[in-house]
C-alpha positions as CSV (number, residue, x, y, z in Angstrom):
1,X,-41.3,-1.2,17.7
2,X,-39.3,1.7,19.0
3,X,-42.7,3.8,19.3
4,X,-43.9,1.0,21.2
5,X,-41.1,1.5,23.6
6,X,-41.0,5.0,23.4
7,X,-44.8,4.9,24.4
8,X,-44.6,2.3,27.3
9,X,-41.5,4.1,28.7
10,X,-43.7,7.7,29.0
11,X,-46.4,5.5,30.1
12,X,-44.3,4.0,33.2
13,X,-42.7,7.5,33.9
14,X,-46.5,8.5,34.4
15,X,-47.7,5.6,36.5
16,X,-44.4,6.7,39.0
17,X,-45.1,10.1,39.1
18,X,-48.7,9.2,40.1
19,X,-47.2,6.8,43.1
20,X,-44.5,9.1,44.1
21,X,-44.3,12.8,44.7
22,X,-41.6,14.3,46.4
23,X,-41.5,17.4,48.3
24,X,-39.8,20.6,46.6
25,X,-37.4,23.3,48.9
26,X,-39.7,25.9,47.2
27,X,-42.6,25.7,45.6
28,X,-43.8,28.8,42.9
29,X,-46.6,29.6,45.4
30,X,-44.5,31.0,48.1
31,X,-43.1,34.4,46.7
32,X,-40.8,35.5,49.0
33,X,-38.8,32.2,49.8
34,X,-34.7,32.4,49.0
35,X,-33.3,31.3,46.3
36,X,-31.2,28.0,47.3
37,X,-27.4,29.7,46.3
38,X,-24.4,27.0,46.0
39,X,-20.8,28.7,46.5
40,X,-18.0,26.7,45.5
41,X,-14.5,26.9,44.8
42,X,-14.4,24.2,42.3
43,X,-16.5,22.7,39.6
44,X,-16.1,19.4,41.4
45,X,-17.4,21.1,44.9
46,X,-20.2,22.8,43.0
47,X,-21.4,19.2,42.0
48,X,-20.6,17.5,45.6
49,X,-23.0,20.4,47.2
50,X,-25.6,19.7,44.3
51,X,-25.7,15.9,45.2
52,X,-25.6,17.2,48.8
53,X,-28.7,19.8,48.7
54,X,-30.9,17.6,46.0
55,X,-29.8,14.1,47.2
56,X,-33.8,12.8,47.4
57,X,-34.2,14.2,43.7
58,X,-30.7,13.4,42.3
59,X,-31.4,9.8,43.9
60,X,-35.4,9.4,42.8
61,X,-34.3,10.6,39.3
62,X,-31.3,7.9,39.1
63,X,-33.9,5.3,40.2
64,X,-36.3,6.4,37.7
65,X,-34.0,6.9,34.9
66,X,-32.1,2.8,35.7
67,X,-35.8,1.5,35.5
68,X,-36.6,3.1,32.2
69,X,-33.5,3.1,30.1
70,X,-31.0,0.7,32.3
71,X,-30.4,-2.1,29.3
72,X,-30.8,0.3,26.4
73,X,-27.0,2.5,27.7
74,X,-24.3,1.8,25.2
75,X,-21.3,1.5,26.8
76,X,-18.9,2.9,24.0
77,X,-21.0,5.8,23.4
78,X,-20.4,6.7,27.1
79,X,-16.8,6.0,26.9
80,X,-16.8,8.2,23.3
81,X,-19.0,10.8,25.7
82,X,-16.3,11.1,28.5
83,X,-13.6,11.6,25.9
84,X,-15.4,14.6,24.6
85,X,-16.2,15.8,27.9
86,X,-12.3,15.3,28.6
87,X,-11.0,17.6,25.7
88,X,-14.6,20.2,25.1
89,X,-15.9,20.8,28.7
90,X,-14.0,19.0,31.4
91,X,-16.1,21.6,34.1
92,X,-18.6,19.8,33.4
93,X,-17.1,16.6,34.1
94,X,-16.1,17.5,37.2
95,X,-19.1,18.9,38.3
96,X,-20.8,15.2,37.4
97,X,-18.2,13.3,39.5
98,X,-18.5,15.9,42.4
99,X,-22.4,15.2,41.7
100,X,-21.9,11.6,41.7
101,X,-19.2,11.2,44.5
102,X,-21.9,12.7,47.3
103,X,-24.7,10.2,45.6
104,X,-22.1,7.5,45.6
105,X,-23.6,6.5,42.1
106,X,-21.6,5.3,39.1
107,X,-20.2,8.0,36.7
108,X,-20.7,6.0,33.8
109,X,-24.4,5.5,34.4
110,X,-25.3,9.3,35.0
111,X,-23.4,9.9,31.7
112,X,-25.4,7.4,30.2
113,X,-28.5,8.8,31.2
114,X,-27.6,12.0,29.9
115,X,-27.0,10.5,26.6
116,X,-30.8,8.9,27.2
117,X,-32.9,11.3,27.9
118,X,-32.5,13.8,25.1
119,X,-33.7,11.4,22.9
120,X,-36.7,11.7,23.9
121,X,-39.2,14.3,22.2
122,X,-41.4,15.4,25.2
123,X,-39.8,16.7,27.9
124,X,-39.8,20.6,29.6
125,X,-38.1,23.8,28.7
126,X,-36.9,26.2,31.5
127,X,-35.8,29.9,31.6
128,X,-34.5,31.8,34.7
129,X,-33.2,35.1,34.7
130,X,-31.7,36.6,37.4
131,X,-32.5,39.8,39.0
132,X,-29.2,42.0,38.1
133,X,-30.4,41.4,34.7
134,X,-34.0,42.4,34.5
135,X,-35.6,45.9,34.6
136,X,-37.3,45.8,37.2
137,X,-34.5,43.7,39.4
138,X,-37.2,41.3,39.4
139,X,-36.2,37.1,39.2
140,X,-38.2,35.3,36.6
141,X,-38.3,31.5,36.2
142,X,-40.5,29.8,33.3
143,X,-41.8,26.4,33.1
144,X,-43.0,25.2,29.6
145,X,-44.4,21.6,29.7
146,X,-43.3,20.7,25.8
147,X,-45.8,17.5,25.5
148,X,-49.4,16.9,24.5
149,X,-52.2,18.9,26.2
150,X,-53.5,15.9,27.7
151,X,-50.2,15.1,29.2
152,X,-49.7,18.7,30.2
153,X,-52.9,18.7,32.5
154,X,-51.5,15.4,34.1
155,X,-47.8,16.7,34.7
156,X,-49.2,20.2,35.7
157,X,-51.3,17.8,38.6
158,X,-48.4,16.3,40.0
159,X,-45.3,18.3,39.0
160,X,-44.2,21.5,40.5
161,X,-41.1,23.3,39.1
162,X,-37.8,22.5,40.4
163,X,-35.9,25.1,42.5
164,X,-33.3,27.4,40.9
165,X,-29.8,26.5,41.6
């Protein structure tokens, strides 16, 4: 039953994607664009700019993510979640409500959707590396599609990769 879901969930995800593409700040084609660069004084202000710069991603993502996984959440395990967060990584925290506070979206849900997601097998892996690091002072990003090659041909279609904050 659960690979049922599982399947019908990726299958969804792929039927939006087809509908709806949304336009990236840069794209990999254009070489010389900047680098979008977020200063902040604060965790909290570097999430509130996030939400601010990427509201039509942040927002399509939230939409996406409610019409996929909204009734499977468990409420405890975000409330366990936000404890941890409390005592192991509050900057993080506070980066998510400064996220959520310029999306005016629910905390609780964006938790939960970060407890979602991972669960799921296919997904992407991404690499950046700055320029003050490289030999060449070159930046590098990488965007590995880690799902079937049929998939890969489909996502490669319609996704570009996102921009480097």
């Amino acid at each position: 039953m659960i690979r049922i879901i599982k399947k019908t969930v990726l299958l969804v995800f792929i039927c939006i994607l087809l509908l709806i593409r949304l336009p990236y700040p840069c794209t990999a084609e254009e070489k010389d664009i900047d680098i979008p660069v977020i200063k902040a004084k604060s965790h909290y202000e570097l999430g509130y700019k996030q939400g601010e710069m990427f509201r039509s991603y942040y927002e399509m993502l939230f939409l996406l993510c409610g019409a996929i996984f909204g009734g499977i959440i468990n409420e405890s395990a975000i409330r366990s979640h936000i404890d941890i967060l409390k005592s192991k990584y509050p900057e993080f925290l506070e980066r998510l409500r400064g996220l959520c506070d310029a999306l005016n979206y629910n905390l609780s849900k964006a938790l939960g959707f970060s407890l979602v997601l991972p669960s799921i097998r296919a997904g992407c892996t991404i690499t950046a590396v700055n320029g003050n690091v490289t030999k060449n002072g070159e930046r590098y990003l990488s965007w590995n599609l880690d799902l079937p090659y049929p998939y890969k041909i489909l996502f490669s279609r319609y996704l570009r990769p996102p921009p480097i904050v």
